[in-house]
C-alpha positions, 0 to 999 in steps of 0.5 A: 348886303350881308344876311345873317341867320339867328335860328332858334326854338324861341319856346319861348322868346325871351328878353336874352333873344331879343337882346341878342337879335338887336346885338346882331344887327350891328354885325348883318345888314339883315337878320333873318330870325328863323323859328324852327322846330327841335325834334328832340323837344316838346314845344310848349307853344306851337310854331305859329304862336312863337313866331307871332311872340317874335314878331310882336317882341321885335316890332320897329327894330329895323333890318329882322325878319322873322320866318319859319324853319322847316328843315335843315339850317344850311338850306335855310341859310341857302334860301335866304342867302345868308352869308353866316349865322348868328348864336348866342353863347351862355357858358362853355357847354354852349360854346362846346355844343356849338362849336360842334354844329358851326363845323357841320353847317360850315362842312356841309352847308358851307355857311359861317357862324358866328358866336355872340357871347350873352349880356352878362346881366341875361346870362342866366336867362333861357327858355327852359328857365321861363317855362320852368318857372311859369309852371309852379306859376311863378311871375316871368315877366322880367324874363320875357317880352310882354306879350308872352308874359301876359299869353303865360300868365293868361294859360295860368300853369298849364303843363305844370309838375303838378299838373303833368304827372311828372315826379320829382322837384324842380330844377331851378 
């Protein structure tokens, strides 16, 4: 049986991971979603909540399992026996960046990756994309699962520019 690892933040999941994570099914008898946290981010929902997003977001798809990454990626991919991880690329700087990752995971770790390039018609959505737009309180709906869509809608624009002290405009 061949398991792969599709690790991600998922702040939050959007409809570019869902579509990823059933892609990957084709190429892995189990995908083992893993939530992890990113030092180098704040989250705007917390592990538990992302999960259950992810969760609720892949309900009935067969072959995922979703589960929490504290840690490094190799001792993930260790733990759950994983015979190769799965990411998504965008454009050439994702593909740079995780060229980058795949050699030190492969190095150190000894696990494979594998790049699964975005459906053209997702290419332009991403995480920080959503969270951008949902904070000038913008609909996101055709961004994202449903449940997110409502949990985002429901916070109204919490963090917002306007609300967060932060200058400047926006970047989308």
């Amino acid at each position: 049986m061949t398991t792969a690892v599709l690790p991600g933040s998922f702040d939050p999941v959007t409809l570019g991971h869902v579509d990823l994570i059933r892609r990957a099914t084709r190429v892995a008898d189990l995908v083992v979603v893993a939530v992890g946290v990113n030092a180098h981010k704040t989250a705007h929902f917390d592990i538990d909540r992302r999960t259950g997003f992810i969760r609720g977001a892949l309900e009935g798809m067969p072959r995922v399992e979703v589960a929490r990454m504290d840690g490094l990626l190799v001792d993930f991919c260790r733990e759950h026996d994983a015979d190769m991880v799965i990411k998504g690329i965008r454009d050439s700087a994702d593909v740079s960046w995780e060229i980058l990752q795949a050699s030190v995971n492969r190095e150190i770790g000894g696990v494979e990756t594998v790049l699964l390039p975005t459906s053209p018609e997702l290419v332009h959505v991403s995480s920080s994309i959503v969270r951008e737009l949902a904070s000038w309180g913008m609909d996101v709906s055709r961004y994202v699962p449903a449940g997110v869509a409502r949990a985002m809608a429901d916070n109204g624009p919490e963090g917002t520019h306007r609300g967060a002290g932060q200058e400047g405009g926006s970047d989308v």
